[in-house]
C-alpha positions as CSV (number, residue, x, y, z in Angstrom):
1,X,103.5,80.9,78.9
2,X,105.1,84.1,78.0
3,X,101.4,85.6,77.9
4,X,101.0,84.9,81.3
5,X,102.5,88.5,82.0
6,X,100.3,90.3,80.2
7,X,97.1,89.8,82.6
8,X,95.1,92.9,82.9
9,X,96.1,92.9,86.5
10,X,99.7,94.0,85.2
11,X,98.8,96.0,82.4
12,X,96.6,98.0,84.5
13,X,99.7,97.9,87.6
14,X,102.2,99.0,84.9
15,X,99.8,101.9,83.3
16,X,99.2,103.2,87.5
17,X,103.1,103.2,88.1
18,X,104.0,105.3,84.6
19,X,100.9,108.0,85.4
20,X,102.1,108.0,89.0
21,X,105.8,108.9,87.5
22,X,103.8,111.2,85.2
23,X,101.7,112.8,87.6
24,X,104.0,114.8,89.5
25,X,107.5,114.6,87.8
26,X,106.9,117.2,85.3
27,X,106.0,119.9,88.3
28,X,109.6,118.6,90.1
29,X,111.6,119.5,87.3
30,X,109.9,122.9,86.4
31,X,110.3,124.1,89.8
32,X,113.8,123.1,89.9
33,X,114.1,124.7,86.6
34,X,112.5,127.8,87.8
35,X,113.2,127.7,91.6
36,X,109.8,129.0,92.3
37,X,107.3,126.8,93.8
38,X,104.9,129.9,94.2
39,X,101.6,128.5,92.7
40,X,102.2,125.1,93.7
41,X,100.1,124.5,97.1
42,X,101.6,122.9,100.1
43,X,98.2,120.7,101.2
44,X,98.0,119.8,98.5
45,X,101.7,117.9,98.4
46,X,101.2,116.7,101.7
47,X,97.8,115.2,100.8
48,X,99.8,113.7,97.6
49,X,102.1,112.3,100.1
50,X,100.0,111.1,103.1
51,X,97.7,109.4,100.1
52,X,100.7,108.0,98.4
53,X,101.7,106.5,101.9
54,X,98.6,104.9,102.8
55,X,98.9,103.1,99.1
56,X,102.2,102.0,100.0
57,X,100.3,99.9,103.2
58,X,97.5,98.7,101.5
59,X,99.2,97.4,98.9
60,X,101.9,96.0,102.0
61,X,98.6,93.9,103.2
62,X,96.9,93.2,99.8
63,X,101.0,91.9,98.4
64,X,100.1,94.2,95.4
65,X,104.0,95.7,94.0
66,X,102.1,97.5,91.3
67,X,100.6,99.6,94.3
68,X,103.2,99.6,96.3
69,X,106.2,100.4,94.0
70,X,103.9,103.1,92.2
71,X,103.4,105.2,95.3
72,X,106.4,104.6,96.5
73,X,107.3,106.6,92.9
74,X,105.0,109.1,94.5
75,X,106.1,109.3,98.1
76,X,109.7,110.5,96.6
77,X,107.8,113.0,93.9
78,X,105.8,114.7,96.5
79,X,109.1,114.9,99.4
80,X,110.5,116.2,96.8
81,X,108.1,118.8,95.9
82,X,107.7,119.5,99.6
83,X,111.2,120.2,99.9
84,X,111.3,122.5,96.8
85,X,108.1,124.0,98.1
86,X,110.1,124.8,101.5
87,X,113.7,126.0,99.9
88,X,111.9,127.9,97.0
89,X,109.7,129.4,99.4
90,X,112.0,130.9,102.1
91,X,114.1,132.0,99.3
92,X,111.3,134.0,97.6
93,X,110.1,136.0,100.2
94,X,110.8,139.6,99.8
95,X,110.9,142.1,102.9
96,X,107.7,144.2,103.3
97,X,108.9,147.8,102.2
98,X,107.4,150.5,105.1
């Protein structure tokens, strides 16, 4: 019975939640590192994050947790990011010399 848990279905739900965790940690934690989000673009975070959302509902209606705790992963990597993006941003900006 112990086998049970290792259906494909899991294996698969438990390889999408670590590349999920992968996929945009290490960019969190070198922008906090640096405090420059500079070459990191801001669609593209808030298409991370809108995408990561609509996981989160389809996998609400399909009662998939693999889905749904794997974006939620991503939801809170990419607000995250966004807010770096923001700070790191407004911080960076140098005045235009005349």
């Amino acid at each position: 019975m112990a086998l049970s848990f290792c259906t494909l279905e899991n294996l698969s739900g438990g390889v999408a939640i670590v590349t999920s965790i992968i996929g945009l940690f290490p960019q969190v934690y070198k922008s906090y590192r640096t405090k420059s989000t500079a070459d990191i673009s801001m669609s593209m975070l808030i298409n991370y994050l809108i995408c990561s959302v609509a996981w989160i509902i389809h996998g609400v209606y399909t009662n998939s947790p693999f889905v749904i705790y794997g974006n939620i992963v991503g939801v809170i990597l990419s607000s995250g990011s966004i807010v770096q993006k923001i700070i790191y941003d407004k911080h960076s900006k140098k005045p235009i010399e005349v």
